[in-house]
C-alpha positions as CSV (number, residue, x, y, z in Angstrom):
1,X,174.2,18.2,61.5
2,X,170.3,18.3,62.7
3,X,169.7,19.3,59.1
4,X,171.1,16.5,57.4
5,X,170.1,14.2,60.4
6,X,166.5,15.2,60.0
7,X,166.7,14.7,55.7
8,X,167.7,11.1,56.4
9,X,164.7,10.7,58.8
10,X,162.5,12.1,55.8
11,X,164.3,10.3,53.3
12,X,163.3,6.9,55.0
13,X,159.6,8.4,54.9
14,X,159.6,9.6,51.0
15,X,161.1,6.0,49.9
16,X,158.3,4.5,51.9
17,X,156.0,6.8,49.5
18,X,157.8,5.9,47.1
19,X,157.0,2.2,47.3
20,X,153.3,2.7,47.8
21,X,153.2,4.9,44.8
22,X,154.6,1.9,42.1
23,X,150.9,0.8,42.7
24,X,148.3,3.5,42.9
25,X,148.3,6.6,45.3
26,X,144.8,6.8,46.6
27,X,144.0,10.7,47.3
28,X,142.8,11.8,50.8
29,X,139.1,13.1,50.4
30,X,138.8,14.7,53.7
31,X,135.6,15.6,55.4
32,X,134.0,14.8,58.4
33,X,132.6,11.8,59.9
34,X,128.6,11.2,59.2
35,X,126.4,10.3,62.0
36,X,123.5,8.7,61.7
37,X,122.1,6.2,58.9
38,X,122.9,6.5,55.5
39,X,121.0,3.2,54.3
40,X,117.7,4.2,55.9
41,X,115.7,5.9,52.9
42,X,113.2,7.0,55.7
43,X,115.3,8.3,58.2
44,X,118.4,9.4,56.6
45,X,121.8,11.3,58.2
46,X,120.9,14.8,58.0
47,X,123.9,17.0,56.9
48,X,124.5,20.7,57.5
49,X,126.7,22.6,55.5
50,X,130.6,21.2,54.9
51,X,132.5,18.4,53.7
52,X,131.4,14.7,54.3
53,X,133.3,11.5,54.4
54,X,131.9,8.5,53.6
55,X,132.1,5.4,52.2
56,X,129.9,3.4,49.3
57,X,129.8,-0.6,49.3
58,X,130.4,-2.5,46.7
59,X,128.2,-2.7,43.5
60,X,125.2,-5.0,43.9
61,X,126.0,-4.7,47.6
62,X,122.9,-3.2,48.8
63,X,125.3,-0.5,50.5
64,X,126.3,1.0,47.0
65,X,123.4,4.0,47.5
66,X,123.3,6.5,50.6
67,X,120.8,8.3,51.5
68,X,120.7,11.7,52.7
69,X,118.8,15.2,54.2
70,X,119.5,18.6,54.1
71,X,117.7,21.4,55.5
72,X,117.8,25.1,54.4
73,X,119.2,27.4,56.5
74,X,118.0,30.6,54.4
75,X,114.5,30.5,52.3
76,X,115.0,30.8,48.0
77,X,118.4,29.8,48.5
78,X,120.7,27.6,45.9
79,X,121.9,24.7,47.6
80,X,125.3,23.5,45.4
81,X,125.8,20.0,46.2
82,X,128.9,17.8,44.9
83,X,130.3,14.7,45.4
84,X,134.1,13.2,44.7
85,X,135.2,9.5,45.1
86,X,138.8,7.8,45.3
87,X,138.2,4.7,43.0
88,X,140.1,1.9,43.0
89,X,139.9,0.5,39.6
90,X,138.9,2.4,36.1
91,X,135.7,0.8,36.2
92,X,133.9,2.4,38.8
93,X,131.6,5.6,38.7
94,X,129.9,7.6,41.1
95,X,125.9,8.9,40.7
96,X,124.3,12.2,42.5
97,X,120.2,12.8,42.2
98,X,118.5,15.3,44.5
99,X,115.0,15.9,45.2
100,X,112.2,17.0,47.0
101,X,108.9,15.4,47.7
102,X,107.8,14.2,44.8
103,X,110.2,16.4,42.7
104,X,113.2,16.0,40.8
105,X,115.6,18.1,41.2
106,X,118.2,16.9,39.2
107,X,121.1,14.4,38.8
108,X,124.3,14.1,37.4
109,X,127.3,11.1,37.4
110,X,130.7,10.9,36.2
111,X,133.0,7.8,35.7
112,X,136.3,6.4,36.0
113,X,139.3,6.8,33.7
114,X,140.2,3.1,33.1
115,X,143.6,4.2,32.0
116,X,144.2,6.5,35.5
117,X,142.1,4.4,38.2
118,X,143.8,7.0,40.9
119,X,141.9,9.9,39.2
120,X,139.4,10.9,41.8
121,X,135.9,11.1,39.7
122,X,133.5,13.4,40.7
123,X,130.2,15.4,40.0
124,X,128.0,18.3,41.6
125,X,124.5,20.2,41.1
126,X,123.4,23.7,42.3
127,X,119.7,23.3,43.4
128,X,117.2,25.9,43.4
129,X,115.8,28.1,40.4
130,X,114.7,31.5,39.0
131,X,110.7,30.4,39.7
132,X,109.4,31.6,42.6
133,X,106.9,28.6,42.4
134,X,109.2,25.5,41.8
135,X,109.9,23.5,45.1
136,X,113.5,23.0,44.7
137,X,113.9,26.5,45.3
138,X,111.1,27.0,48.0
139,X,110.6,23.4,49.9
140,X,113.1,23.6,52.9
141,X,114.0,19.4,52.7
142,X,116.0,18.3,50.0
143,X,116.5,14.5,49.6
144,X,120.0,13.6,48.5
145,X,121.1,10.5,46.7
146,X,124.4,9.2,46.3
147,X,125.5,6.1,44.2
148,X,127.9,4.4,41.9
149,X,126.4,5.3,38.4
150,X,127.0,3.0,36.0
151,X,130.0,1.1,38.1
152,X,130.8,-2.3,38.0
153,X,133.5,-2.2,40.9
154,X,133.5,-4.8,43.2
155,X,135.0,-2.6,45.9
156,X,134.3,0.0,48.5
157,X,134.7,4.0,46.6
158,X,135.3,6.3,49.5
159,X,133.9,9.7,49.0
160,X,133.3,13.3,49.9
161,X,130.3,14.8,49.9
162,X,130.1,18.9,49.9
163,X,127.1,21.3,50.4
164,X,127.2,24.7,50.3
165,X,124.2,26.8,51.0
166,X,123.9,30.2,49.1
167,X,122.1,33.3,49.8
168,X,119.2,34.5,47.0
169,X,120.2,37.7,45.1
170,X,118.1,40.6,43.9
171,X,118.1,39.7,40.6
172,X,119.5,37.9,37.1
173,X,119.2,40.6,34.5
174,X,122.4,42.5,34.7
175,X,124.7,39.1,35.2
176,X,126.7,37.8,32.2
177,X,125.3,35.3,30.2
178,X,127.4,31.7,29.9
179,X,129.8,31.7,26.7
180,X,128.7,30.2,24.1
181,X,131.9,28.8,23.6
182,X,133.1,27.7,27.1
183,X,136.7,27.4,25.7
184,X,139.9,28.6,27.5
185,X,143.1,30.1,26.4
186,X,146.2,27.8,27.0
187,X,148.7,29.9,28.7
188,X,152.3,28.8,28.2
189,X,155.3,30.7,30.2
190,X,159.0,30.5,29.8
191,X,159.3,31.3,33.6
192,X,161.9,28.8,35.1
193,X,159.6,26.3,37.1
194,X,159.8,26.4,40.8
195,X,160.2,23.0,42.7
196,X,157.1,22.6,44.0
197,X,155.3,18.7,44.3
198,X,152.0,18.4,45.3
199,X,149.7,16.9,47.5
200,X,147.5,14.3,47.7
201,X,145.1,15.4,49.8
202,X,142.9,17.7,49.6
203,X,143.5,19.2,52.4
204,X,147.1,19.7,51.9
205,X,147.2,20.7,48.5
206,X,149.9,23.5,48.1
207,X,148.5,26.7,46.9
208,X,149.3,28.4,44.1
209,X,149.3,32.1,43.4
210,X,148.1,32.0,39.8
211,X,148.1,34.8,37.2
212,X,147.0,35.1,33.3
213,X,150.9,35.1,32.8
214,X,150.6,31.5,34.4
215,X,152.4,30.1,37.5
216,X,154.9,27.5,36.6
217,X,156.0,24.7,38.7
218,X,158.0,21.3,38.7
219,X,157.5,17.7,40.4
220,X,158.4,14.4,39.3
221,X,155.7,11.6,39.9
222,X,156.2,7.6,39.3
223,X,153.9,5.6,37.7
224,X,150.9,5.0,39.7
225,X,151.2,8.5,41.5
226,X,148.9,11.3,41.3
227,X,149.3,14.8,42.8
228,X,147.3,17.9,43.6
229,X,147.5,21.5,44.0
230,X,144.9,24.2,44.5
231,X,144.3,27.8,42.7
232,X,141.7,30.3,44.3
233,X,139.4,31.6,41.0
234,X,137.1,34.6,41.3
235,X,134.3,35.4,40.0
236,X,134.3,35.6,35.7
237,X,137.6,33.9,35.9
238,X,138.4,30.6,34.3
239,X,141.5,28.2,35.0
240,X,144.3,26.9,31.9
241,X,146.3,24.5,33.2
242,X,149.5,23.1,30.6
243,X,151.4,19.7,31.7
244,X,154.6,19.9,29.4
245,X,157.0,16.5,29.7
246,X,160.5,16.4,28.4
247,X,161.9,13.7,25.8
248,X,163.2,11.2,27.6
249,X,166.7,11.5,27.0
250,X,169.9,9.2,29.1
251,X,172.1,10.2,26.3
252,X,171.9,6.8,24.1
253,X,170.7,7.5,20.7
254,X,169.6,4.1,20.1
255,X,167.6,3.3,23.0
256,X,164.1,3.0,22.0
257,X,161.7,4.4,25.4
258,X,158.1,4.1,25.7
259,X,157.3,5.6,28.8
260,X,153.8,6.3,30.4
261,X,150.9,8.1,29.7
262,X,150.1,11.2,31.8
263,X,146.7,12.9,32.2
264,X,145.4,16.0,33.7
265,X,142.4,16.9,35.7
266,X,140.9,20.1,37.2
267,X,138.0,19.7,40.2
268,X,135.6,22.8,41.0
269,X,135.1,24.1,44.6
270,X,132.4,21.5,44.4
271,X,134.1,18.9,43.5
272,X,132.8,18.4,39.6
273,X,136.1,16.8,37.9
274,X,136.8,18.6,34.5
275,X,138.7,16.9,31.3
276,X,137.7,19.8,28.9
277,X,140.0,21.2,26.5
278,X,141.1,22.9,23.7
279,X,140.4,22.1,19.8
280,X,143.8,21.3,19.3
281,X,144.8,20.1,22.5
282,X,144.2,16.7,25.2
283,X,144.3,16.3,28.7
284,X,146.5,12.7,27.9
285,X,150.4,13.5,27.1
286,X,152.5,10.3,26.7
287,X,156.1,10.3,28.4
288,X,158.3,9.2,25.4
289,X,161.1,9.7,22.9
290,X,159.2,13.6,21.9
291,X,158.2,16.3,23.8
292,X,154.8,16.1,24.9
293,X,152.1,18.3,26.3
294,X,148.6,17.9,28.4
295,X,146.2,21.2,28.8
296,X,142.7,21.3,30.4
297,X,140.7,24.4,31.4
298,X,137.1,24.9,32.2
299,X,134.7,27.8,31.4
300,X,134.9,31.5,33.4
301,X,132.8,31.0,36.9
302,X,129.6,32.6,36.3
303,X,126.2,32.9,38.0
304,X,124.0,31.8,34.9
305,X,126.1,28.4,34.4
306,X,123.8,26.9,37.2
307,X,120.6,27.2,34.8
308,X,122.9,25.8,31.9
309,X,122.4,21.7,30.9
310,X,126.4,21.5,31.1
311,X,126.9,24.6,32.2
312,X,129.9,25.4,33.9
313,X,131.4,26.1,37.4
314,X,128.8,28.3,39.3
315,X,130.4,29.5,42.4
316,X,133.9,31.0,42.8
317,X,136.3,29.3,45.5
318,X,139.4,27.3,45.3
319,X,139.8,24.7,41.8
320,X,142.5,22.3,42.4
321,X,144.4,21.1,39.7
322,X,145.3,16.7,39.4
323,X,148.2,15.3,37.4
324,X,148.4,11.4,37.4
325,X,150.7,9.1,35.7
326,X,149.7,5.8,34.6
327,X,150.1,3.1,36.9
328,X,153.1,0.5,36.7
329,X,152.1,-2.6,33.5
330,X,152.1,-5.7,36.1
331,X,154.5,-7.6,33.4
332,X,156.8,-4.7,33.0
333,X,160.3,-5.3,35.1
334,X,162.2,-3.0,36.9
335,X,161.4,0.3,39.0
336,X,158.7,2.5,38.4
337,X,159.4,5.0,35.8
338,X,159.3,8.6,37.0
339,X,158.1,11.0,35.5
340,X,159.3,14.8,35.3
341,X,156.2,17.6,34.4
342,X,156.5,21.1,34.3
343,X,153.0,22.2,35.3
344,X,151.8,26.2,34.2
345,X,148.2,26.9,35.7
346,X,147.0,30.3,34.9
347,X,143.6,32.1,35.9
348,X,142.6,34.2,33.2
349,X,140.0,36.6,33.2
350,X,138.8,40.0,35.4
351,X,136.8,39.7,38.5
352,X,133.3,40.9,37.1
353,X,129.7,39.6,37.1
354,X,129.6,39.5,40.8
355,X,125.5,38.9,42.0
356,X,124.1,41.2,44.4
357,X,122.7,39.6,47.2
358,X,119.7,40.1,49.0
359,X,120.4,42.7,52.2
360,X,119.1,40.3,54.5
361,X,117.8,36.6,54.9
362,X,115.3,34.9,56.4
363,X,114.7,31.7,57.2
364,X,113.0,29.0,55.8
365,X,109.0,28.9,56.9
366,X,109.6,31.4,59.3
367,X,112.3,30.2,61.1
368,X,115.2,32.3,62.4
369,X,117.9,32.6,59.5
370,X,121.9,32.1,60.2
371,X,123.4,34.6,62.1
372,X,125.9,36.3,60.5
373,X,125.0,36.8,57.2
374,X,126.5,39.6,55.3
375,X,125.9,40.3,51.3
376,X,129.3,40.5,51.1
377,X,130.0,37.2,52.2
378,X,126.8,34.8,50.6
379,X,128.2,31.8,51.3
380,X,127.1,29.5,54.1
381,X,130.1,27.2,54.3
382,X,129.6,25.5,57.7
383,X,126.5,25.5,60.2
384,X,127.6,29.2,61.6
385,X,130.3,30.2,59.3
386,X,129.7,32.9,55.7
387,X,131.9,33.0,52.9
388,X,132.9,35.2,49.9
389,X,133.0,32.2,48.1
390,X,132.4,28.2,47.7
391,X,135.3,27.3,50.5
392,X,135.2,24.2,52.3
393,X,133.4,24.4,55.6
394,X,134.7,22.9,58.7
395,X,136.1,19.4,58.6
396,X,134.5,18.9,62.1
397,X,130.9,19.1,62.8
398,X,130.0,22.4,64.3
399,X,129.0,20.8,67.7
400,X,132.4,18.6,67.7
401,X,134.9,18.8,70.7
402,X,137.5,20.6,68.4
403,X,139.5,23.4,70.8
404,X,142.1,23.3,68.5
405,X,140.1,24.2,65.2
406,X,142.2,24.7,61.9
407,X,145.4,24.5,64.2
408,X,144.8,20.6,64.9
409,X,147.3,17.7,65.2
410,X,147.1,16.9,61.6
411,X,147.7,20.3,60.8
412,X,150.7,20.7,62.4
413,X,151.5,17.6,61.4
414,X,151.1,18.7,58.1
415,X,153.0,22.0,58.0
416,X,155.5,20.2,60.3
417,X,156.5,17.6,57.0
418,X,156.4,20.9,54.8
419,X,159.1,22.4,56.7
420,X,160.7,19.4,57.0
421,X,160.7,19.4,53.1
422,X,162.0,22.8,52.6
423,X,165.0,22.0,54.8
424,X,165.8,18.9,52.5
425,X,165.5,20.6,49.3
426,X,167.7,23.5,50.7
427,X,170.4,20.8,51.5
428,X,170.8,18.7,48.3
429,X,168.6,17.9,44.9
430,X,167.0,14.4,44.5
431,X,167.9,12.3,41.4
432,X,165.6,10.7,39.5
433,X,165.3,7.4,38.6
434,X,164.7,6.4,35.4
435,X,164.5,2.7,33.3
């Protein structure tokens, strides 16, 4: 009786969702609240290790570009820097350029899908360098820029930004160079599909336990909805990621259907948002009368890919993997369509080419390094904490009253619904809805 009692009380929640999602689902970037200004170009919010929230103004607003500081932690380090931003139309964009004194450091935007405005769009450099001499590596300020690239929005983009601060290694010459072709096997299984939506947070996104046979699972997501799951990748791994839809099929062989379109995404630890895919393949599948399948994969995680134009992901940590269906036509009648997708990610690949890190750090013109620091975990994730790989860093400030840590409200909040979830799907199946 408390069962089904407590399934009615979460049904009333998911058709709430579900009424939000016939427009757009916005995803939850997480991060931490910035303090200090982020308008000032001379006295700009200094940022320690972890992920940011924020907010951009409108373009043409004067607020559309923030302005930021970080300082190194460890000297000759690589500083990986990313941003992501929850658009809300297809025309918007998002711009990242990082320097020091009077040198560049490098830049990098990404834009919108105008079909899939819930897409988050997102982009990320690693600074530093292999010479000794050049400032990016060696000056302990970096100057950080964020804007809208070449957006024409006329509203606010929330975003995320992410920094990462990693320890120098003993050398280059023994690591794997990038592929020259950074393209990716796409792994199909015949495994029945475990019932498993995701998220649309970040945060949240459920975790999947990937292998190169491939991990399947199943969701169903209307039009306008996007959902996310996340995949821990190793060094000299890469991630394939297949979205196969079913014909649409209610049993009436005359009915002409022309669903939506669906697309697929995969974000870096980072944050960098990846379309890339095979020869023969597209990260678009269109929800119709024929079978239809959406693949997308990115390059194996290697050390070198940082020094590469368009290299690839540089840093192992957790990749999350974004499926979004196309949001609602405005003249189209009746309920959202939803949309069923059987979703097989796979990491492929041994764990090699792992750097070796210096023994010990120091600090950055002779001040005191991190405490902590191990070779075997390179990583400064937060202002005191060392990881084995690019994982996000606190989502409070290290100085923050936070006594409950990872176990906050929201977190039991969060693994609260979950349960509440399993108990539902235990005591009946959901039908879909369809036009």
């Amino acid at each position: 009786m408390l069962a089904l009692a407590t399934c009615a009380a979460w049904g009333v929640v998911n058709a709430s969702a579900g009424v939000a999602a016939a427009e757009t689902t916005a995803v939850d970037l997480g991060g931490a609240e910035i303090s200090g200004s982020v308008t000032d170009t001379a006295n700009p919010a200094v940022l320690a290790p972890g992920v940011w929230s924020d907010t951009l103004g409108a373009t043409g607003s004067g607020s559309d570009r923030h302005y930021f500081r970080y300082e190194r932690r460890m000297a000759d380090s690589t500083v990986h820097i990313g941003v992501v931003g929850a658009p809300a139309t297809g025309s918007d964009g998002i711009g990242l350029d990082v320097s020091t004194g009077d040198t560049d450091c490098g830049s990098n935007s990404a834009s919108a899908s105008y079909g899939f405005p819930q897409l988050v769009v997102g982009t990320s450099l690693a600074v530093g360098g292999e010479d000794r001499d050049d400032p990016c590596l060696s000056n302990p300020t970096l100057a950080i820029e964020v804007n809208r690239g070449s957006s024409s929005a006329d509203a606010d983009l929330p975003i995320a930004l992410k920094i990462v601060e990693e320890a120098p290694v003993t050398g280059t010459d023994d690591l794997p160079e990038p592929p020259e072709d950074d393209s990716y096997r796409a792994v199909t299984s015949d495994a029945s599909p475990a019932d498993t939506p995701g998220a649309t947070t970040f945060d949240d996104a459920p975790e999947l336990d990937a292998t190169a046979d491939g991990t399947k699972v199943a969701t169903t997501l209307a039009e306008g909805e996007t959902q996310l799951w996340r995949v821990p990748v190793g060094w000299g791994q890469q991630v394939s990621t297949v979205a196969d839809l079913p014909a649409y099929d209610d049993g009436d062989p005359d009915l002409t259907f022309y669903g939506p379109d669906v697309e697929l995404r995969v974000v870096s630890p980072m944050r960098a948002v990846s379309s890339d895919t095979t020869d023969d393949g597209s990260s678009s599948a269109h929800y119709g009368e024929e079978p239809a399948q959406a693949t997308v994969g990115t390059a194996p995680v290697t050390y070198l890919n940082r020094f590469e134009y368009s290299g690839g992901p540089a840093a192992p940590g957790e990749f999350w993997v974004q499926v979004a269906v196309a949001p609602k036509d405005d003249s189209a009648e009746g309920e959202p369509i939803e949309v069923p997708v059987e979703l097989t990610v796979a990491v492929t690949g041994s764990e090699d080419g792992v750097p070796t890190y210096s023994p010990n750090v120091l600090g950055p013109d002779g001040n005191d390094p991190p405490s902590g620091y191990d070779p075997q975990t390179p990583f400064l994730i937060d202002a005191e904490t060392f990881s084995a790989t690019a994982a996000d860093g606190a989502v409070l400030p290290a100085d923050a009253d936070d006594a409950d840590g990872w176990w906050g409200p929201k977190r039991y909040a969060g693994i609260g619904l979950a349960l509440i979830g399993g108990v539902c799907f235990a005591a009946g199946a959901l039908r879909l809805r369809r036009r």
